[in-house]
C-alpha positions in Angstrom: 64.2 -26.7 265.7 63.5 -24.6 262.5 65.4 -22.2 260.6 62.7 -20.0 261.3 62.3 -20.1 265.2 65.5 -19.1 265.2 65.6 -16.4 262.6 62.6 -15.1 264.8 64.3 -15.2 267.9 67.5 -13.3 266.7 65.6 -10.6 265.0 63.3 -10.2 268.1 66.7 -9.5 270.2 69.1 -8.4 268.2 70.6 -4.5 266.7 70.4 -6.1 263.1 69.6 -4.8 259.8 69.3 -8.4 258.0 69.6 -12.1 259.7 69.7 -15.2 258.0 69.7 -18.6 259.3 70.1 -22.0 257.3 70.4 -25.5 258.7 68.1 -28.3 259.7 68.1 -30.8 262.3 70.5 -29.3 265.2 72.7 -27.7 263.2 72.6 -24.4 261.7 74.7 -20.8 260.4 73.8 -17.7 260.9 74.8 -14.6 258.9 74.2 -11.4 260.9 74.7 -7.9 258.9 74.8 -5.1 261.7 77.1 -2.4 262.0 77.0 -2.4 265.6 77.4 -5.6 266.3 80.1 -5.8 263.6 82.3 -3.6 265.7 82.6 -5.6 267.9 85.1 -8.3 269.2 84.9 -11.6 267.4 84.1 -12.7 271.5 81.9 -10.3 271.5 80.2 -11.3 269.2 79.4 -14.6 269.4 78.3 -13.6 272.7 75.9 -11.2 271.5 74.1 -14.4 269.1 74.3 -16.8 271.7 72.4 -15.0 274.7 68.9 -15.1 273.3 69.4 -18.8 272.6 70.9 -19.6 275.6 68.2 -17.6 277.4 65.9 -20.0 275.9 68.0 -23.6 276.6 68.5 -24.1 272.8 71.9 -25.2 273.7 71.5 -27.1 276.9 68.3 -29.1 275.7 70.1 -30.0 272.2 67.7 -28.0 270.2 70.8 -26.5 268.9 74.0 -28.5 269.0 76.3 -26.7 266.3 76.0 -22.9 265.5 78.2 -21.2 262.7 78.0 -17.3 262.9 79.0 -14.7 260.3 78.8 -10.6 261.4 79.1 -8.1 258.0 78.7 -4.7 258.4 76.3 -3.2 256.1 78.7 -2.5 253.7 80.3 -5.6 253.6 77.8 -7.1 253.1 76.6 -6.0 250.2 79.8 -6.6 248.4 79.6 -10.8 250.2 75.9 -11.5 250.3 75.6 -13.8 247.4 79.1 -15.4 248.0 77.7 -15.8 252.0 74.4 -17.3 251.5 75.3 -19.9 249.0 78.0 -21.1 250.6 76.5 -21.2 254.0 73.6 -23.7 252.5 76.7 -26.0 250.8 78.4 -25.6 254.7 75.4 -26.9 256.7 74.3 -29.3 254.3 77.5 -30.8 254.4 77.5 -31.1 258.2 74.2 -32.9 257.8 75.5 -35.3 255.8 
């Protein structure tokens, strides 16, 4: 599984105003910046992000086997988004180590 697919399924099913996934292999993290879904519950949350995967077997068939999520609001995000990103691609890389 790519990056990519994922990125394209998220933004197909998803509220969001920005998604961004890193990762390779089965492992990935996801940064999500929607107000909506930011409101929500941390549960809630990660509920929201996993449906469309798990719609699709991602977790079930291995595809995906470890998912890191991040929600920002808007806002927040524009105050986090270089700290996010960069340390998202040290996180998974290190996983994949």
């Amino acid at each position: 599984m790519e990056p990519k697919q994922i990125e394209e399924i998220l933004v197909a099913a998803l509220d969001a105003d920005e998604i961004h996934v890193q990762g390779e292999g089965s492992h990935f993290g996801v940064i999500v910046v929607s107000d909506s879904i930011a409101a929500l519950s941390p549960v809630k949350r990660q509920q929201v992000v996993y449906a469309p995967l798990t719609e699709r077997d991602l977790f079930a068939t291995g595809a995906i086997h470890a998912l890191t999520i991040k929600v920002f609001s808007k806002e927040k995000w524009k105050i986090q988004a270089v700290y996010f990103v960069e340390f998202f691609a040290k996180y998974v890389r290190s996983i994949l180590a």
